[in-house]
C-alpha positions as a printed Julia matrix, in Angstrom:
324×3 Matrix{Float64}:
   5.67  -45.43   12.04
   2.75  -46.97   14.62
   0.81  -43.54   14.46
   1.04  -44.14   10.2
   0.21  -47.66   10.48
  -2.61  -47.03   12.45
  -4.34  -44.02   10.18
  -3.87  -46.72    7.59
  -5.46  -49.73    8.92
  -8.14  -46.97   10.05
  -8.68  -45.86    6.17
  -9.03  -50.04    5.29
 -11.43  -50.27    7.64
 -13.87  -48.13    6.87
 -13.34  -48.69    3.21
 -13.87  -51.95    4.01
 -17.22  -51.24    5.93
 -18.72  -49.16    3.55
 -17.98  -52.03    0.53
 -19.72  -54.37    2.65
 -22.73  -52.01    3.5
 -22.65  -51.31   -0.52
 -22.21  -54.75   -2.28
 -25.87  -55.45   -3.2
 -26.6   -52.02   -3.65
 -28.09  -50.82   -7.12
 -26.55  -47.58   -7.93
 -27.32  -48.05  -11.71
 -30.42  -45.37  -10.71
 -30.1   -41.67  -10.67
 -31.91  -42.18   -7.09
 -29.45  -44.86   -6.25
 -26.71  -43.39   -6.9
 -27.32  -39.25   -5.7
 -29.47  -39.94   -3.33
 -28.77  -43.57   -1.89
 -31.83  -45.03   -2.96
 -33.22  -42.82   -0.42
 -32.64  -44.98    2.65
 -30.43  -42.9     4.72
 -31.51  -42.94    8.68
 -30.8   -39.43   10.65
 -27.9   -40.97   12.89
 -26.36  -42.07    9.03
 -27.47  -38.41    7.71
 -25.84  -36.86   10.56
 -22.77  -38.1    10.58
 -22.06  -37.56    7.22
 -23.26  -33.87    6.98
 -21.02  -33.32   10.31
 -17.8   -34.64    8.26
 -18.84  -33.12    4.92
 -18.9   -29.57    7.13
 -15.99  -30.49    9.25
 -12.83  -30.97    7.65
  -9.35  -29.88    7.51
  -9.85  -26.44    6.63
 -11.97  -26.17    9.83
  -9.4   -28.31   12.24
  -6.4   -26.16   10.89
  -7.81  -22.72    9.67
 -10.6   -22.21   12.66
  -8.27  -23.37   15.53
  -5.68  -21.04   13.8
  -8.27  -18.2    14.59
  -9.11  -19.07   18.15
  -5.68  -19.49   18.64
  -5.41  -15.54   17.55
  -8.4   -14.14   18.1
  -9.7   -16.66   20.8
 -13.39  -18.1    21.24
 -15.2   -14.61   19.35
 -14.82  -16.83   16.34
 -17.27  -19.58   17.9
 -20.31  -17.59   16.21
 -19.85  -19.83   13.58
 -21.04  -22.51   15.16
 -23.63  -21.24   17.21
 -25.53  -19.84   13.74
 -25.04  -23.49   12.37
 -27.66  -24.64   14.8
 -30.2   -21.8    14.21
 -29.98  -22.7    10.55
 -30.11  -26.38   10.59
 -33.35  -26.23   12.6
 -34.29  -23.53    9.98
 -33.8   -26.17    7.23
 -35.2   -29.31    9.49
 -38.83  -27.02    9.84
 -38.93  -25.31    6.57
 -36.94  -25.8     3.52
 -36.57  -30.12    3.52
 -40.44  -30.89    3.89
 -40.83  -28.69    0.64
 -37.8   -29.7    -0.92
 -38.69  -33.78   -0.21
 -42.6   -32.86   -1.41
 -41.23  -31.73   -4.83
 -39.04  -34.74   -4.83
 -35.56  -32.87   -5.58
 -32.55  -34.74   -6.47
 -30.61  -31.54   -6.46
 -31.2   -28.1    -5.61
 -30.41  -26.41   -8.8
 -33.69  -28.75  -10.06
 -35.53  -26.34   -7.78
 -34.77  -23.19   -9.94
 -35.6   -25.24  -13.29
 -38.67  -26.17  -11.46
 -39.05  -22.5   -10.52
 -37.98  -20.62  -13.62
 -36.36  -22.91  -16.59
 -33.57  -25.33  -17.61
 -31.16  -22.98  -18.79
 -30.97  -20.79  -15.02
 -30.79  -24.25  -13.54
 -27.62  -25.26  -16.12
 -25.82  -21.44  -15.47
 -25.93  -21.98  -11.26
 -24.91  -25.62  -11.15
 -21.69  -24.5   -13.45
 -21.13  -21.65  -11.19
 -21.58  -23.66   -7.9
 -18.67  -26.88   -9.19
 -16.45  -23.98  -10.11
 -16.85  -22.38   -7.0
 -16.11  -25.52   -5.23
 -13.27  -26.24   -7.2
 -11.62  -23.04   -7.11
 -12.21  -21.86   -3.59
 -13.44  -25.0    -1.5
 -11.26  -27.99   -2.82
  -7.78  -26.53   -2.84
  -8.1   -25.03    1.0
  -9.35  -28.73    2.14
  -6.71  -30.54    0.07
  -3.75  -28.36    1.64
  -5.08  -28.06    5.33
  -4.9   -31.79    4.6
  -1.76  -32.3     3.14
  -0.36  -30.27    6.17
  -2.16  -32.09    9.23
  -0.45  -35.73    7.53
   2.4   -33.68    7.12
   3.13  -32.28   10.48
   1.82  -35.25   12.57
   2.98  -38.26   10.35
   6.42  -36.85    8.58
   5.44  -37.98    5.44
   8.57  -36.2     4.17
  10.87  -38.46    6.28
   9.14  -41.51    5.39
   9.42  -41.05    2.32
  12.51  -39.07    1.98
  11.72  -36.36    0.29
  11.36  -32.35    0.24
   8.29  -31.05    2.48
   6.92  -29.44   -0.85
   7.17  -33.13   -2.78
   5.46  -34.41    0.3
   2.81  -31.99    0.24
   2.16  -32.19   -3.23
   1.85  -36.06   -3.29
  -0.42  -35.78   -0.16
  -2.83  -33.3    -1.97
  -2.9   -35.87   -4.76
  -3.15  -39.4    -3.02
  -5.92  -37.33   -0.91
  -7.72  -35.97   -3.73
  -7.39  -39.96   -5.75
  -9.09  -41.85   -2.45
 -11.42  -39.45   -2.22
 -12.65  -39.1    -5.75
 -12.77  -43.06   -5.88
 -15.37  -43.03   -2.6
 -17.56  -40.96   -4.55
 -17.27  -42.11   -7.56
 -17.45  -45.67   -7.24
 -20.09  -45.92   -4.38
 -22.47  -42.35   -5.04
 -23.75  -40.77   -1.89
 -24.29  -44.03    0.18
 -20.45  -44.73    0.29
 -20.12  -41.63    1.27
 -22.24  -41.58    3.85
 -21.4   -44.47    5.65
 -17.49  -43.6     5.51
 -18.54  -40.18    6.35
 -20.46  -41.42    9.05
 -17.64  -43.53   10.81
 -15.41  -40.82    9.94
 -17.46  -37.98   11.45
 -18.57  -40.17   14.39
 -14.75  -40.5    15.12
 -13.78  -37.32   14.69
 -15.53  -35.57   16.82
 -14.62  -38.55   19.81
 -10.69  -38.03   18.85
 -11.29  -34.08   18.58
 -12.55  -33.63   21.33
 -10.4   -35.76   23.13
  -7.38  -33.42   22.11
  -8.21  -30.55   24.26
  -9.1   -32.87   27.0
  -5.7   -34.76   27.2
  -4.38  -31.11   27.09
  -6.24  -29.87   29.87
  -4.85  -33.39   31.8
  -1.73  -32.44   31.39
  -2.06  -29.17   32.0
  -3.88  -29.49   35.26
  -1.25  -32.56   36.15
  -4.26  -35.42   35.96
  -7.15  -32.48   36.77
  -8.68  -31.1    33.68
 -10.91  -28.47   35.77
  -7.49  -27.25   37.2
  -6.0   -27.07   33.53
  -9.12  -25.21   32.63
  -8.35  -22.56   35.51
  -4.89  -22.64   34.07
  -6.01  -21.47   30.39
  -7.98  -19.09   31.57
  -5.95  -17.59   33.9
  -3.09  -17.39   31.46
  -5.23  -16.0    28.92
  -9.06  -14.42   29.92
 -10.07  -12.53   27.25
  -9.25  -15.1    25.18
 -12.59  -16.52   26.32
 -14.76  -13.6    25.51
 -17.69  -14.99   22.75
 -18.83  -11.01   22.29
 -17.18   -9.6    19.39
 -16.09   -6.0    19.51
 -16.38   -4.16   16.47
 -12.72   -3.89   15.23
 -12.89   -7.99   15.78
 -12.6   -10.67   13.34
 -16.23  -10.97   14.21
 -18.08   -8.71   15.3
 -21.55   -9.04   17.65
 -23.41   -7.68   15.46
 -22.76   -9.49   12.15
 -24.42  -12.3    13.58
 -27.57  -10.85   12.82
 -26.78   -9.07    9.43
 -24.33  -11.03    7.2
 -23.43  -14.29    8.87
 -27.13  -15.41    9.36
 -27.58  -15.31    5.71
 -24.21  -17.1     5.41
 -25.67  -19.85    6.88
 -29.38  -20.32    5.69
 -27.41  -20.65    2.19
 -24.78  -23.12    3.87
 -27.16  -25.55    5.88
 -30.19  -24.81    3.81
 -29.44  -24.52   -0.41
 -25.69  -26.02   -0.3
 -25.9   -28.44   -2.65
 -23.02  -30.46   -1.03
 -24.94  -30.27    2.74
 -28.0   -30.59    1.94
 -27.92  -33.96   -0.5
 -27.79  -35.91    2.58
 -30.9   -35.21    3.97
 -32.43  -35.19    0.85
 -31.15  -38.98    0.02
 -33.13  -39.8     3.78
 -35.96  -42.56    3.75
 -38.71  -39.86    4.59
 -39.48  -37.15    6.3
 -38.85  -37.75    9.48
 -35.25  -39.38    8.97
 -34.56  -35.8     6.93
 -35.58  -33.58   10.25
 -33.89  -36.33   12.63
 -30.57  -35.8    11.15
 -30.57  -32.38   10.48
 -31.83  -31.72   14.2
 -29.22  -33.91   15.02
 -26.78  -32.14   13.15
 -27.51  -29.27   14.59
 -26.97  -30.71   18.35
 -23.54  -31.95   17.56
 -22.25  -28.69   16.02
 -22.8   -26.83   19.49
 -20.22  -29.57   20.63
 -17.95  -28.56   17.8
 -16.17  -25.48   19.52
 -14.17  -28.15   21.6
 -12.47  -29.69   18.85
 -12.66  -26.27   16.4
 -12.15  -23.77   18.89
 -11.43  -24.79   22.21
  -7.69  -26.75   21.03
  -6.6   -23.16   19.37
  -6.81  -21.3    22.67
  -5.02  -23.8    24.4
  -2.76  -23.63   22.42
  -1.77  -20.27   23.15
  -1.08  -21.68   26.38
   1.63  -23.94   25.28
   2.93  -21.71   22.11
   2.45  -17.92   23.19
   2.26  -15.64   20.2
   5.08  -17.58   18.79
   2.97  -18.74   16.3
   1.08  -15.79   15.04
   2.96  -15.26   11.66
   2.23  -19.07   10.92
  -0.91  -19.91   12.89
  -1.91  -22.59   10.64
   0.41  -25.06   12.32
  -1.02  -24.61   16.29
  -3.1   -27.52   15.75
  -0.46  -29.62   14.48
   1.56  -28.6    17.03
  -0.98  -29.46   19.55
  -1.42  -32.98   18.21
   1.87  -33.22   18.77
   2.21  -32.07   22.33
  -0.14  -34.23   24.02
């Protein structure tokens, strides 16, 4: 009941924060209220594009991988950075000069209305259909498994799921909603800030333990129980192979960091130029730290779990959390 009490006051605060940070803005503007009034400093921007790309479907579904397939999977990350200074040198200078508010604008600027009407349809359906649900669930179970929402509330997992997707879903809309991208940003700033201090202390309270008060000697321990788990070089019969990282995945990510509407708002809501490159460069720093709350946590928990887990990998983190 402390743990739930505690996520709670959490949520207050930085609701609390960002109403305060918000209460003389003027989001009656379509600048105001998509873009922030265009005030957003790179620490701000990079916070909230670290959150916005790190969420529950990352926590749960990529330490689920490493947990299988061990660090191979940390590509990911490593292409992040290449793109984001991509996007910090190339695309936002042209994309602030034309004075974007989105990025479909850019193809009605390009070609006409009608192509810029057809891909903003496609790209909310897409993020309703294949983004949305996966972050709502990963979510539902993470509250699930760590706070026993069932128990408190005494009822079925399934009931508690479902009401955790929805009271999820609710707080989050109203953020949006109610503040536009400046609410969001600050929360998402706080939020982002803290995850990666909490998510990265996981794996080092793990390695404590492990290593009875030495983390170097819980380190040794991992690897020791587990070495090729460690290998970054994808074979090619391997969830990722080498090679892709070249071909498919760096395309992957020029889209993701670069074009994504949902990424790449932030930086274009910044105060100039500079702010917009500060916080994507910045960005791109903090995602090589990533693989220690993404990664690193799955592979220890092999250490604790075995393959135990395999059919139902999802829940390693979870399990983690609740370990140490």
């Amino acid at each position: 009941m402390f743990t739930f009490t505690t996520f709670l006051a959490y949520t207050l605060f930085v609701a609390l924060y960002a109403w305060y940070r918000l209460r003389k803005e003027k989001l009656g503007s379509q600048e105001g209220y998509f873009l922030g009034g265009r005030s957003l400093t790179g620490v701000v921007i990079a916070g909230s594009m670290l959150l916005t790309n790190i969420s529950t479907e990352h926590l749960i579904g990529m330490n689920g991988s490493s947990y299988k397939n061990g660090f191979v999977v940390i590509g990911w990350e490593v292409t992040s950075a290449l793109a984001l200074i991509l996007a910090a040198v190339y695309f936002i200078p042209k994309y602030l000069k034309m004075g974007l508010t989105t990025i479909p604008q850019y193809l009605e600027n390009r070609f006409d209305g009608v192509l810029r009407s057809y891909v903003a349809f496609f790209l909310m359906i897409s993020f309703v259909v294949t983004l949305l649900p996966i972050v709502l669930y990963t979510g539902a179970i993470n509250l699930e498994s760590i706070f026993n929402i069932s128990e408190l509330l005494q009822v079925t997992k399934e009931e508690a799921l479902l009401i955790t997707v929805i009271a999820v879903g609710l707080i989050g809309s109203l953020y949006a909603i109610l503040g536009g991208l400046k609410a969001v940003a600050f929360s998402d700033t706080i939020n982002g800030y803290g995850l990666l201090i909490g998510g990265i202390a996981v794996p080092f309270l793990a390695l404590l333990s492990i290593g009875d008060g030495n983390p170097l000697e819980g380190l040794s321990k991992v690897y020791e129980h587990a070495p090729k788990k460690f290998n970054v070089i994808g074979e090619r019969d391997s969830v990722l192979p080498f090679e892709v990282l070249f071909t498919g995945l760096i395309v992957n990510q020029v889209y993701f960091w670069c074009m994504n509407q949902t990424i790449i708002q932030r930086a274009l809501g910044a105060k100039n130029l500079k702010e917009a490159q500060k916080g994507l460069l910045f960005t791109g720093l903090l995602k090589i730290l990533i693989p220690l709350v993404i990664i690193f946590p799955g592979v220890i928990g092999f250490y604790y779990f075995g393959d135990t887990l395999y059919g139902n990998q999802d829940m390693i983190y979870p399990e983690l959390i609740k370990k140490v």
